[in-house]
N, C-alpha and C positions, 0 to 999 in steps of 0.2 A: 252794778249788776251786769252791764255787757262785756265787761272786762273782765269780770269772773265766767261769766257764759265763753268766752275765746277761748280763755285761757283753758277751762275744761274740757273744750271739742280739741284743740291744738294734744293737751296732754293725753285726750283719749284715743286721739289720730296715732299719736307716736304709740300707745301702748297695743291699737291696732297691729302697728308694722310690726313690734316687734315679738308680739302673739303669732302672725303669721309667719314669722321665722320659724319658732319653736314649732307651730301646727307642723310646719314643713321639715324640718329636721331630719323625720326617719326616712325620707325621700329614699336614701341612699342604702338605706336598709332594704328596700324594697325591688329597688331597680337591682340588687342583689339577687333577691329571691327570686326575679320576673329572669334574669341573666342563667340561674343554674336550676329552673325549675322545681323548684325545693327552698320550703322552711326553713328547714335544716331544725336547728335548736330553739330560733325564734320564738318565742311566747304572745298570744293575740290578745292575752289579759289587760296591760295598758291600756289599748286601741279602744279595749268592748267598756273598757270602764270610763274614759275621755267621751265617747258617744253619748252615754247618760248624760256625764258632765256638761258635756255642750248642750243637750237637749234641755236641760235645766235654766243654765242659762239664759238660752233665746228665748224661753217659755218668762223668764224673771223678765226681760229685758224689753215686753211688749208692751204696749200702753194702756190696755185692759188688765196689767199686774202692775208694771212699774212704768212708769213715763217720764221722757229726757231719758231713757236709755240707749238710744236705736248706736252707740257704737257698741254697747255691750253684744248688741243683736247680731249686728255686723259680721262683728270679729266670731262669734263663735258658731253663726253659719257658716262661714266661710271652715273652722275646723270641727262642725259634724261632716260638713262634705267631706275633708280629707281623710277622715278617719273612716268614711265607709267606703272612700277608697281604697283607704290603705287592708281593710277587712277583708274587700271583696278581691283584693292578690291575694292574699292571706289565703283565705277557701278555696282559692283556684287550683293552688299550688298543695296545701296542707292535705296530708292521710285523713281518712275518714276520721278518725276520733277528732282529730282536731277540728274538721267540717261541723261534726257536730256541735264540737263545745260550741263555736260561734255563732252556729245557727239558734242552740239552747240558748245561749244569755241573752241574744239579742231579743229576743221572743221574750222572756223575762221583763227585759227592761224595757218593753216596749208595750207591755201589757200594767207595767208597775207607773212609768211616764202617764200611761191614757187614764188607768186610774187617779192619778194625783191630780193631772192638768182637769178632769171630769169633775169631781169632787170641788176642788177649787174653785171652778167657773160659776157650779153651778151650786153649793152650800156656803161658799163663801163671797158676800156680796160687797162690803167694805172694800176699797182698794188698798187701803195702808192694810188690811189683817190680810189679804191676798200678796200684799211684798213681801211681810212676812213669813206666811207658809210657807211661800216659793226662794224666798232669801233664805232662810234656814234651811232647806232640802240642799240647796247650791253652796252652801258655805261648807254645810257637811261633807259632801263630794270634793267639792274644789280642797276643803285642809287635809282629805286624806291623798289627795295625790301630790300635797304641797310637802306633806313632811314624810312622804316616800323615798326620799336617799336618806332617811337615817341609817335604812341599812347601808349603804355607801356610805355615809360619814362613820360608821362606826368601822366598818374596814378599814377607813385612811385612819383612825386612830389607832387599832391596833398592828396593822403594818406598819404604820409611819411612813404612808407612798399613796401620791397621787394617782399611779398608774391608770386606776382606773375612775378617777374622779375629773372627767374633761374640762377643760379649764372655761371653754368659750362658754358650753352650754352653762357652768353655774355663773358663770358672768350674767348670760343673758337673761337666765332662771330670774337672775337677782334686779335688773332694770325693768325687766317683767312684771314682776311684784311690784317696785319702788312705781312705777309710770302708772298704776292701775291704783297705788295706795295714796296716790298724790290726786287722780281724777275724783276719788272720792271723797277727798277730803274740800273740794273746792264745791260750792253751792251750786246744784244742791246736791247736801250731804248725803251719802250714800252709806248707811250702815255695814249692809253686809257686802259688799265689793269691797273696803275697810278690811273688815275683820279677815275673809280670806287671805285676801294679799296681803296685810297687814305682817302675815304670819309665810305667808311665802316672802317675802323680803327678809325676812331676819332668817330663815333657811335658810336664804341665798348668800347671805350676809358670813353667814357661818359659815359656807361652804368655800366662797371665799379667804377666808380667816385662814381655814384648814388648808387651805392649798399652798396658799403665804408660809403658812408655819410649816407644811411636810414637803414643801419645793424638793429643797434638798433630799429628802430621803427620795424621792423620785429619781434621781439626778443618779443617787445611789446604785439605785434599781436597775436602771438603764446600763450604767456601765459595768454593775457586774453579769448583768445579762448577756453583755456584747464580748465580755472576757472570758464567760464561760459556755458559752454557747450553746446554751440548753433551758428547758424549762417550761412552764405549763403556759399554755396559750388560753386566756379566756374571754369570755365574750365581751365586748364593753357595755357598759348598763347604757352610754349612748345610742347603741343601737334600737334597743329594744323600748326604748322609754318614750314615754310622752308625755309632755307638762302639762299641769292643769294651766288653762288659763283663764284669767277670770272669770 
């Protein structure tokens, strides 16, 4: 039992750090935005949706819904903070319509949050039926942002080009998953941490695959890009993207 107890804080620690990478990622998107005063194209939809995502989580991860979570808790305080940092450049910088979009959804999911967490606390008194409400809200959030580059995977298959499929982030997408789908599987069992990441691992896994198999067509790309020296410039989904994480 104590060597399964290590072994799962040790796996949740690493799945920790490498959560906090991905929370951190769009850094560089941002310190953009803060550099030329402007959006630009940027999109604050990721951001306003990862915020629920994290509030679900930490709401899952308390000892009044789920106990022996506190790294769950952890990790995804640490990325509702960054995401309402990364929101509040966002609105600094963004035209009025875009002020409002993110001022609208947050109010939304913040009135939808109080309802659920309210409801729960206080109709639902069991704690295994309370993991579950709160496990299922979280799983449902967390698989739609897990199988979010399908549209990017379906790009790289019918181009036949990585270009705009970053190599590091599906790497890291995918030890992400794997680190999170390995803490729950060691006692105690964790269902729905399982099934999300269960299923972001085999995205990563594929995305992966696909990069192996379209290297070359990348390779393609690149040098006829440099022969002919012209061509559409687009935005990389790295930019604008943010991983669900656990």
């Amino acid at each position: 039992m104590g060597n399964a107890t290590l072994a799962r804080n040790v796996i949740g620690i690493i799945g920790n750090v490498i959560s906090f990478l991905l929370f951190l990622s769009p850094a560089p998107t941002f310190y953009s935005i803060i550099q030329k005063k402007s959006v630009e194209e940027f999109k604050p939809d990721p951001y306003i949706a990862t915020v629920l995502n994290c509030a679900f989580w930490v709401f899952y991860g308390l000892p009044f819904v789920h106990p022996d979570s506190i790294l769950v808790v952890t990790i995804n305080s640490v990325g509702l903070a960054f995401e309402l940092v990364f929101l509040t450049i966002y609105y600094i910088y963004a035209p009025t319509n875009g002020r409002k979009k993110v001022l609208l959804f947050l109010l939304i999911e913040t009135i939808f949050f109080a309802v659920v967490a309210l409801i729960t606390l206080l109709a639902v008194h069991d704690l295994n039926r309370r993991s579950i409400v709160v496990g299922v809200l979280s799983d449902i959030f967390n698989v739609m942002m897990y199988i979010s580059p399908l549209t990017i995977m379906a790009q790289v298959i019918n181009t036949k080009s990585v270009q705009y499929m970053p190599f590091w982030l599906s790497l890291t997408n995918f030890l992400n998953g794997l680190s999170w789908t390995t803490y729950a599987l060691i006692h105690p069992f964790d269902l729905f941490v399982l099934i999300s990441n269960g299923i972001g691992t085999i995205s990563g896994l594929v995305q992966l695959i696909l990069y192996a198999w379209y290297r070359s067509g990348k390779e393609q790309n690149d040098d006829t890009k440099t022969s002919s020296g012209s061509g559409v410039q687009l935005s990389s989904s790295a930019g604008g993207k943010v991983c669900c994480l656990i």
